[in-house]
C-alpha atoms as one frame of an Amber mdcrd trajectory, in Angstrom:
protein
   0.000   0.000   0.000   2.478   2.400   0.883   4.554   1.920  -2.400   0.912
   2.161  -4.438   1.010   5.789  -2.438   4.688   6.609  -3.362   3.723   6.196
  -7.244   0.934   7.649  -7.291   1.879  10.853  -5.354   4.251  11.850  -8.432
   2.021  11.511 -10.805  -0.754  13.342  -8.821   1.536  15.812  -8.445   2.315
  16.618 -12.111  -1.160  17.170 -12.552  -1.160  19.418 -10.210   1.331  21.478
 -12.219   0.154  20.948 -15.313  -3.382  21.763 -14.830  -2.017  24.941 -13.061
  -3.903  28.362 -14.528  -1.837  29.851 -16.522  -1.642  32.921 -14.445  -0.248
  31.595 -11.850   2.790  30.056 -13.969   6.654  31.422 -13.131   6.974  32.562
 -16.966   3.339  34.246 -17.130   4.094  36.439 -13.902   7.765  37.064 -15.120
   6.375  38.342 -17.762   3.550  40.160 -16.208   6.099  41.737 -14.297   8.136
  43.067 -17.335   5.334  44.383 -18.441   4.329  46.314 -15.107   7.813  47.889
 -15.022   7.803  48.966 -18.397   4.228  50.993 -18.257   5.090  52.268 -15.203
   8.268  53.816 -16.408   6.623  54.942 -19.479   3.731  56.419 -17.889   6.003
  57.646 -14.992   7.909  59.778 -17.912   5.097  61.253 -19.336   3.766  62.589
 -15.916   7.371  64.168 -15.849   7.233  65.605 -18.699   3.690  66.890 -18.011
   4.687  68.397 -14.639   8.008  70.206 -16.748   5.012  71.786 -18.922   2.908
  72.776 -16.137   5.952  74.262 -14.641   7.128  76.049 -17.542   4.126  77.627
 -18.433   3.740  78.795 -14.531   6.862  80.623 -14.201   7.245  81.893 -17.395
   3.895  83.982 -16.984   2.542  83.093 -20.252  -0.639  81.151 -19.400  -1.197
  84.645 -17.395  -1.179  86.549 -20.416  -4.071  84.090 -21.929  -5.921  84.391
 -19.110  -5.521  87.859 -18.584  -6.170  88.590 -22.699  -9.337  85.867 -22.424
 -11.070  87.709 -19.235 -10.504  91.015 -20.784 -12.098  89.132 -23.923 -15.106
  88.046 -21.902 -15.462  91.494 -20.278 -15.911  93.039 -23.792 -18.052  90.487
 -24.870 -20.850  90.868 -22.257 -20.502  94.999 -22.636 -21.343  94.701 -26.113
 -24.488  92.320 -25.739 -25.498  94.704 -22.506 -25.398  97.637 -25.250 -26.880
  95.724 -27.873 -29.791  95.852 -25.032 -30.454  99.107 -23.943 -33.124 101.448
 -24.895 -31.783 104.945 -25.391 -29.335 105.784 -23.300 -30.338 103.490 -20.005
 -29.270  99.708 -19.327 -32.392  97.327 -19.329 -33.280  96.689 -15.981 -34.548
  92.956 -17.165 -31.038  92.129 -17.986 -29.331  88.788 -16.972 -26.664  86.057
 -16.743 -29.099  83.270 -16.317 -29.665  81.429 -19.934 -33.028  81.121 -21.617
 -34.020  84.549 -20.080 -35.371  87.184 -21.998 -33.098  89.480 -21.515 -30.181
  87.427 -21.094 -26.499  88.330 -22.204 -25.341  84.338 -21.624 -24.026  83.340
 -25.004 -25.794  80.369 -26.627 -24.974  77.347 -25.136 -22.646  78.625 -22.621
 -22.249  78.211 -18.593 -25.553  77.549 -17.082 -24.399  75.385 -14.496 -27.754
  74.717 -12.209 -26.183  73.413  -8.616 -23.909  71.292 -10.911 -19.985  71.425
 -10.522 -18.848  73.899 -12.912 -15.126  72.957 -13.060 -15.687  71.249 -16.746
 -16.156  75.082 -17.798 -12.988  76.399 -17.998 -12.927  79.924 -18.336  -9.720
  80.196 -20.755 -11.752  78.565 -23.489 -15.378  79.398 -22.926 -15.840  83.415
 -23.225 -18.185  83.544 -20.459 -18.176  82.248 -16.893 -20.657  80.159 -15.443
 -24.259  80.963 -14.163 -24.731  79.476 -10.620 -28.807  79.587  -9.962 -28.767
  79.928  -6.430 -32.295  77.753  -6.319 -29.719  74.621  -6.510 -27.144  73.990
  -3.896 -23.869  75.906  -4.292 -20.669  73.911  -6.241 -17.823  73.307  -4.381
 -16.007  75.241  -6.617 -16.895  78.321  -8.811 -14.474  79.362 -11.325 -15.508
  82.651 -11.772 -18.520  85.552 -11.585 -19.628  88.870 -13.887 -21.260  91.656
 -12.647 -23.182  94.077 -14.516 -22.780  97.607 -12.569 -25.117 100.692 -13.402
 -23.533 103.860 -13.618 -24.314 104.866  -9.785 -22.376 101.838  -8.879 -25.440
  99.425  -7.798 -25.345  95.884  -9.026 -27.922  95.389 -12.073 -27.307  91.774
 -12.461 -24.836  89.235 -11.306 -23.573  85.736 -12.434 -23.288  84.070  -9.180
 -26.407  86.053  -7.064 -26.200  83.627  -4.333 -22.698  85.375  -2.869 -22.791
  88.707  -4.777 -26.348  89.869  -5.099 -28.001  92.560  -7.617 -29.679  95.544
  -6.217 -26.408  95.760  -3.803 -24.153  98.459  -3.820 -20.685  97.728  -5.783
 -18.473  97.863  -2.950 -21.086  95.726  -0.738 -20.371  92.978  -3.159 -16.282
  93.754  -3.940 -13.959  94.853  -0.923 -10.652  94.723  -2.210  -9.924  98.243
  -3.614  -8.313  97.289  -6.405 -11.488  95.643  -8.059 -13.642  98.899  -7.176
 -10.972 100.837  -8.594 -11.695  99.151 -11.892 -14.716  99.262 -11.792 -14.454
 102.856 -11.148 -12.026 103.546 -13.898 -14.704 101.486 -16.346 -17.808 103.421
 -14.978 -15.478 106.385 -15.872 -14.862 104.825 -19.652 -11.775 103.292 -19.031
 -11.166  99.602 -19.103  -8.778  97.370 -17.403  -6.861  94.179 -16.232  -5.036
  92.894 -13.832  -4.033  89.759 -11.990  -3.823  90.395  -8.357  -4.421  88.836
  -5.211  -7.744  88.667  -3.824  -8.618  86.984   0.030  -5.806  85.167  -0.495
  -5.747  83.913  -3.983  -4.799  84.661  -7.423  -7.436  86.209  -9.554  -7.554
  88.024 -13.011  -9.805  90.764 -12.878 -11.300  92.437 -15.925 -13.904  95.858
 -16.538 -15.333  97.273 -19.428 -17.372 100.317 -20.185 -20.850  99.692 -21.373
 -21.278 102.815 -24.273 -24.326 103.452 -26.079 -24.877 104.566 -29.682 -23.780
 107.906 -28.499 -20.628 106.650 -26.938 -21.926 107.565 -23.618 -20.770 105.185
 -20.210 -24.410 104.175 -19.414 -22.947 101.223 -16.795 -19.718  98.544 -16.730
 -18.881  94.968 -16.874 -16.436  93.321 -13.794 -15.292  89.861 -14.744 -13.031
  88.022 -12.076 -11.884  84.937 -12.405  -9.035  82.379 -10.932  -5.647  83.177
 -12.197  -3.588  80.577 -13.734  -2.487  77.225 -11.059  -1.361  73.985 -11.500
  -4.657  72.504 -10.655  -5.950  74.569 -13.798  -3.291  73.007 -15.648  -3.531
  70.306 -15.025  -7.415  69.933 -15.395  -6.537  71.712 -19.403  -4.501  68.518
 -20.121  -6.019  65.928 -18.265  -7.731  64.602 -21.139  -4.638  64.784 -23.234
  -2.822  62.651 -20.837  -5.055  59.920 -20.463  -5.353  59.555 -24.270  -1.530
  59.534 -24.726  -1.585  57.272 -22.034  -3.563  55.025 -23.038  -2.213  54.997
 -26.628   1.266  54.543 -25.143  -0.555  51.517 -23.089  -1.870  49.732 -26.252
   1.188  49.977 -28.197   4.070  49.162 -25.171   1.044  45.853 -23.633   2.990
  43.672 -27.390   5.817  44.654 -27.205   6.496  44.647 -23.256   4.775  40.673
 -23.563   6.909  39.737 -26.191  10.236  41.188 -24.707   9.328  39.160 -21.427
   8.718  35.890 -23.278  11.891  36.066 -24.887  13.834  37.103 -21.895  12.222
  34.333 -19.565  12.011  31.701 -21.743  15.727  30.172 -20.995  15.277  30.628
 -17.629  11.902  29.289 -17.297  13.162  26.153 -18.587  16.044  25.802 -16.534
  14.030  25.933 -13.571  10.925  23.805 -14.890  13.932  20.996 -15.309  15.077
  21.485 -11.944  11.763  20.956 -10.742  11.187  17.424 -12.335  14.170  16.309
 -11.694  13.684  17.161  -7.759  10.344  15.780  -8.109  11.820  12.302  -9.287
  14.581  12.297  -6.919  12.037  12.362  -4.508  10.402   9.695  -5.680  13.191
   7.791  -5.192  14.952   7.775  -8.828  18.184   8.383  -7.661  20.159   8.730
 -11.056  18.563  11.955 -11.448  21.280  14.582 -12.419  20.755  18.368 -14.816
  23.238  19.605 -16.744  25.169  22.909 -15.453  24.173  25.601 -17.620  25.401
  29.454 -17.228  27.722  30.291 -14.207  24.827  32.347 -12.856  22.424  31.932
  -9.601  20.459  29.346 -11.356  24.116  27.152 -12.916  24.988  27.428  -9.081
  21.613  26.106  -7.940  21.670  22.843 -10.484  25.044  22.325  -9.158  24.135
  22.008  -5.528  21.250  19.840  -6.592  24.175  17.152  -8.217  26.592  17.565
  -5.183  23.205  16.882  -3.101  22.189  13.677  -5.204  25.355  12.311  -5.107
  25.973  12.638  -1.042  22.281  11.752  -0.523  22.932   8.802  -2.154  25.613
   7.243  -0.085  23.941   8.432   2.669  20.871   6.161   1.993  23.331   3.248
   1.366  24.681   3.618   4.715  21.164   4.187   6.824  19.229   1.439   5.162
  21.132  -1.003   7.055  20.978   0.993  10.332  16.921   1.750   9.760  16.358
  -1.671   9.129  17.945  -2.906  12.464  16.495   0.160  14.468  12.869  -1.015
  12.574  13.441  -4.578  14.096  14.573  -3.049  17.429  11.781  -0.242  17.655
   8.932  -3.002  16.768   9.707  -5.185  19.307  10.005  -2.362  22.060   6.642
  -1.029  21.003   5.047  -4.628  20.929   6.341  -4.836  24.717   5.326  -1.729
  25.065   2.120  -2.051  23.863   1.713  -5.351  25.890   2.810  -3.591  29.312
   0.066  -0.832  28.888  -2.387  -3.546  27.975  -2.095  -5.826  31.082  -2.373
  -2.454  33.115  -5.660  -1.411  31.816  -6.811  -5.066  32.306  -5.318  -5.293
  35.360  -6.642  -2.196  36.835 -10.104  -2.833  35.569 -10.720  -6.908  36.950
 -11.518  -6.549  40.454  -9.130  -6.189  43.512 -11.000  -8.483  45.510 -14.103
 -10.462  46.275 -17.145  -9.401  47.382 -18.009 -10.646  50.976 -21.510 -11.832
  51.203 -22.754 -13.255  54.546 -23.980 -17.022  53.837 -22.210 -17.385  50.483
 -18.601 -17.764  48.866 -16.825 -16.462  45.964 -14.001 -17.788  44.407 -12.464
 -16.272  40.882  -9.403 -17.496  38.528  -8.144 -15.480  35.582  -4.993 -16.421
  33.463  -5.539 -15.094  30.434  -4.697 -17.228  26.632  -1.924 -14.946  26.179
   0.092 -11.958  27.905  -3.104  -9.988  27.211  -6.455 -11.300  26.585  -9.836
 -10.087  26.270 -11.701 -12.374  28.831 -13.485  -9.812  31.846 -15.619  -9.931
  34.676 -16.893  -7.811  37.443 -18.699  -7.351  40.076 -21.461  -3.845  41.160
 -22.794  -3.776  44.382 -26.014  -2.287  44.421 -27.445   0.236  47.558 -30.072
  -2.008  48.591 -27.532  -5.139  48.886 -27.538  -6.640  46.412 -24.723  -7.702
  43.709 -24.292  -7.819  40.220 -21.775 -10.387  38.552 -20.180 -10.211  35.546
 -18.478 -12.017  33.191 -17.621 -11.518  29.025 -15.018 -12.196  26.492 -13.968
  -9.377  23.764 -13.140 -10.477  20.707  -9.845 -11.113  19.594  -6.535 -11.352
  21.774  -3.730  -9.033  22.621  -4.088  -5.116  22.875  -7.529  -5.023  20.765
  -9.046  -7.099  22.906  -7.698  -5.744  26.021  -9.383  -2.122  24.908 -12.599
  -3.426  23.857 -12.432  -5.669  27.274 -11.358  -2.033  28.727 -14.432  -0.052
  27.373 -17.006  -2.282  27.936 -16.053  -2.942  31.688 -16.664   0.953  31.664
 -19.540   1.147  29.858 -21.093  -1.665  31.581 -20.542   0.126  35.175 -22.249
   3.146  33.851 -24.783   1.669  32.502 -25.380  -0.375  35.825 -25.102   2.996
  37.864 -28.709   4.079  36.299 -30.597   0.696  36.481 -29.998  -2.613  37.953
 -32.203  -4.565  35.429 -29.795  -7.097  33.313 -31.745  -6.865  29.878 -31.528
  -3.190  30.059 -27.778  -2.692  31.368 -27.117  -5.121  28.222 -28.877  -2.918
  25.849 -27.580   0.539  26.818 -24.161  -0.976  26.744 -25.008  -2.822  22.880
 -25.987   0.722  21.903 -23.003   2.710  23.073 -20.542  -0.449  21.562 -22.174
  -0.218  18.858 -21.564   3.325  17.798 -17.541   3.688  19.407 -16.142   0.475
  18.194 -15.007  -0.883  14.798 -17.496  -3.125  12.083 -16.473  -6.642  13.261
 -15.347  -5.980  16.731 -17.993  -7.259  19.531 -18.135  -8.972  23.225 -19.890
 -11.305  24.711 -21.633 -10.876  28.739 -23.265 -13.139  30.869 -24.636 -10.680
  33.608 -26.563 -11.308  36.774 -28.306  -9.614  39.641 -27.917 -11.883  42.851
 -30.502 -11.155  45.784 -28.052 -12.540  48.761 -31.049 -12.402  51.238 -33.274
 -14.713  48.433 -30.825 -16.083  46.716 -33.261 -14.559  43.619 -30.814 -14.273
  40.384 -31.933 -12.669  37.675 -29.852 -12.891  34.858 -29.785 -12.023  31.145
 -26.907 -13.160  28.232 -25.712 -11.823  25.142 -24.340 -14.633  23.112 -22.035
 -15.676  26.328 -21.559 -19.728  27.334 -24.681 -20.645  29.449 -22.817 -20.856
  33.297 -23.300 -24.276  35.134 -25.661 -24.764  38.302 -24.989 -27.942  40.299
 -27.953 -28.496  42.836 -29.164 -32.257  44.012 -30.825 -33.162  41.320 -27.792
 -32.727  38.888 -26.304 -30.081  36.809 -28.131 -27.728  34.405 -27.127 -24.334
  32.379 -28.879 -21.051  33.064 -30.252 -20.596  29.491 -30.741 -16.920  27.974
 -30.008 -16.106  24.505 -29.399 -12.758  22.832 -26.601 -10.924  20.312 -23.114
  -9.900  21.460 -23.151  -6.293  22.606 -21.574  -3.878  19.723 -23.181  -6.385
  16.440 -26.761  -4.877  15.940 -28.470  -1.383  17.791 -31.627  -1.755  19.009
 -31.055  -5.267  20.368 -33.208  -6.326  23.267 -31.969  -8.668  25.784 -34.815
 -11.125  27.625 -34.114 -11.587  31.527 -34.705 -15.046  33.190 -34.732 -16.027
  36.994 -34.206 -18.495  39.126 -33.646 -19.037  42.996 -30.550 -20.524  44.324
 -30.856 -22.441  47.203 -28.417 -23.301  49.902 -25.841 -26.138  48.957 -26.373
 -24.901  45.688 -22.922 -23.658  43.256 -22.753 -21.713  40.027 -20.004 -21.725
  37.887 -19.420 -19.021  35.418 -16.752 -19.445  32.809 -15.364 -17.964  29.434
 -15.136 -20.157  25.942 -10.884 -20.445  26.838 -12.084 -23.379  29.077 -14.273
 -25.699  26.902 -12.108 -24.780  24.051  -8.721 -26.430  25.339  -6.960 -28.631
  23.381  -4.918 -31.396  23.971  -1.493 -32.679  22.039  -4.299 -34.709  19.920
  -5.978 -31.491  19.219  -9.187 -32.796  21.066 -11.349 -30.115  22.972 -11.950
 -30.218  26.472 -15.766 -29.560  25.693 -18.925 -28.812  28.121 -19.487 -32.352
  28.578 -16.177 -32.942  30.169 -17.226 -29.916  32.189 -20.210 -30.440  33.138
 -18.878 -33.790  34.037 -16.532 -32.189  36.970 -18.781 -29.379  37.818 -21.543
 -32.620  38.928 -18.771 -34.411  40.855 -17.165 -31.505  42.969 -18.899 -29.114
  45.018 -17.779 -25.105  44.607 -15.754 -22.638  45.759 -11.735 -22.524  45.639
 -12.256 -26.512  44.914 -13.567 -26.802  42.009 -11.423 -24.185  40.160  -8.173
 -25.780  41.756  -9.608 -29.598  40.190 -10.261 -27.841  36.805  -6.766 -26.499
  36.639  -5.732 -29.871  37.283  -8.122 -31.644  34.725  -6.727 -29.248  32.367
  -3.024 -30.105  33.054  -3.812 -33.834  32.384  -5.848 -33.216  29.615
């Protein structure tokens, strides 16, 4: 059996590796790993050379310029389509940011942004900034507002209303001086531009006159938005670097996997021939050897695995001698071993002495068939006086029997603790065999509930020799039948009775008597016992003339 496993663990073990997914194979996540490196640098790079860009542009001040020339731009562009509006020589009071309005000066199709995130807008491309209607919740980030100013400095109409509202005085909406000073200087028909710094940040800030058709300042346009940043930047060419990216990615995935194939490949092999030949050294083909390749980790490696085969093999010469003897050796210990524990269970188990009843004797012999046997029996004295006698044979001899004689002593004990009827102590105890010991394995019992004060016994067997009563009239056997305990569950047990009178003997016995042999190979047999147990009386007697019967036989 164990050779059957030594072959077939090989074998279950190539499976193993050749049904491997292909992930999860050395050259797949060598390669894999080329490939990581190589998009990473690549991608790494073009972030560098992004952030070089975004650098540039910041310190040279040119994206400052755009954004400066673009809100100046936007400025002028809502002036002219507030003068495009008026009537005469007045602004219209109707007029608007907010898209779709009559009197709107939105472009078409440009910033309405209703409690949306207007960051997509960005305000160096579109030529108007973003309408936030404050009915919707606020964005977390506004990009920029327009004002439309009258020429007594009172808001008309405002792009974001919800911070800087219309109807408000100019410089209740703008506190820095340097936007009402352009707003001044455009209410005064002068326009301007400048990027300052506003609560803290960089803005570009932008006003225009608003003339009519006589050239008259009739109100002004302030723009402000967020002066060039990095985050701007950034956000500009996001969309650029993704796509290069991802171009980069599709044409770098080929080439990176076929670069790692090629490089692996040699190496791959190398190792995949270390591994079977490790595989069948271990199962014991000895003559495996690889050839040294390069003089690199892996050459090193295959020759440590020859210097290894070679001193592993006269190792093995030289302990297969030594194992075998130490087998022999260890065997025999752990047979004595195993004996020694055995008679101690059984030993500890029989009884230490016999019960003293007034008005009867006991006498017990037990010499078991060999250094360990599984012949038992017992005896459970009851509370009310009354004692219950066992005897059984386990199956088997040696240590087996010795534990099965060991558990159902136990079990037996317990099962006498909760009832002192023999048919049911033999059934709880069949039940509990049943389900702890091994298909095959049982015991037989003979067990009996003496009255000393009646000399009642009840009594009930499971497949145990019938005991012998000797009384005047002869010699009969207590008859009960029923199955060994631990063969079937659910097995019930019937429970006879009969009344022992004074002068009267039982003898109890296991099948090791009757089943003596002579140097003719005859039996003993219950005749030949029955015989004796007619012509002596009991006690110590009749167990020292059966010892002697036996010796002659």
């Amino acid at each position: 059996m164990k050779s059957e496993e030594r072959i077939l663990k090989p074998v279950a073990q190539d499976r193993q590796r050749n049904g491997a997914r292909w992930w999860s194979r050395l050259q797949t996540r060598m390669t894999f790993s080329y490939l990581g490196v190589t998009v990473f640098i690549v991608l790494l790079s073009e972030l560098l050379i992004l952030l070089v860009i975004v650098s540039g542009l910041t310190q040279s001040g040119l994206l400052d310029k755009v954004v400066l020339t673009t809100t100046r731009h936007t400025a002028q562009v809502y002036a002219l389509e507030a003068a495009a509006q008026t009537s005469g020589s007045t602004l219209d009071a109707r007029t608007t940011f907010q898209p779709g309005k009559p009197a709107s000066i939105a472009l078409p199709g440009g910033g309405f942004v209703p409690g949306g995130n207007p960051s997509s807008l960005i305000p160096y491309i579109d030529t108007q900034v973003p309408y936030i209607d404050p009915a919707h919740p606020a964005p977390k980030q506004v990009f920029g507002f327009a004002l439309l100013i009258a020429p007594n400095g009172q808001v008309l109409a405002s792009s974001y209303p919800a911070s800087y509202q219309a109807s408000m005085p100019v410089d209740g909406v703008l506190h820095d001086q340097q936007q009402l000073q352009l707003v001044r200087n455009a209410l005064a028909g002068k326009d301007g531009s400048i990027i300052t710094i506003v609560s803290g940040a960089r803005v570009a800030l932008a006003a225009e006159p608003i003339l009519s058709r006589e050239k008259r300042v009739i109100g002004a346009i302030y723009v402000q938005v967020p002066a060039a940043s990095d985050q701007v930047i950034f956000q500009v060419f996001e969309g650029g670097w993704i796509f290069s990216g991802l171009a980069w990615l599709l044409i770098i995935t080929p080439v990176g996997v076929l670069f790692g194939v090629l490089t692996t490949r040699g190496l791959v092999q190398r190792v995949h021939r270390l591994v079977k030949a490790t595989e069948r050294f271990v199962d014991s083909d000895y003559t495996q050897r690889v050839q040294v390749g390069r003089r690199d980790e892996i050459g090193q490696l295959e020759q440590q695995f020859n210097t290894m085969a070679e001193q592993l093999v006269e190792s093995i010469a030289q302990q297969r001698a030594l194992t075998e003897q130490n087998a022999r050796m260890e065997e025999r210990g752990r047979i004595e071993q195993e004996l020694r524990t055995a008679q101690y269970i059984q030993k500890s188990l029989l009884p230490k002495e016999v019960p003293a009843l007034l008005g009867w004797r006991i006498a017990t012999y037990y010499r078991p068939a060999r250094e360990v046997g599984g012949d038992f029996y017992d005896f459970h004295a009851f509370e009310d006086g009354r004692l219950g006698i066992v005897v059984g044979d386990a199956t088997d001899k040696g240590v087996s029997a010795a534990l099965l004689m060991a558990t159902t002593c136990t079990m037996l004990r317990t099962a006498a603790q909760g009832t002192a009827s023999p048919g049911e102590v033999l059934a709880r105890v069949n039940d509990l065999l049943y389900a702890n010991i091994p298909a095959g394995m049982f015991a037989t019992c003979f067990y009996a509930v003496l009255d000393p004060e009646s000399g009642q016994l009840g009594y009930a067997n499971a497949g145990h020799e019938w005991p012998y009563r000797r009384n005047s009239a002869g010699v009969d056997e207590l008859k009960a039948t029923g199955m060994p305990l631990g063969m079937m569950p659910g097995t019930r047990y019937d429970e006879q009775e009969v009344r022992l009178a004074p002068g009267e003997s039982l003898l109890f016995y296991s099948d090791g008597l009757v089943e003596a042999h002579n140097a003719q190979r005859d039996m003993f047999g219950m005749p030949r016992l029955a015989a004796v147990v007619g012509s002596h009386p009991g006690g110590s007697a009749l167990i020292d003339f059966l010892l002697n019967e036996l010796k002659r036989f």
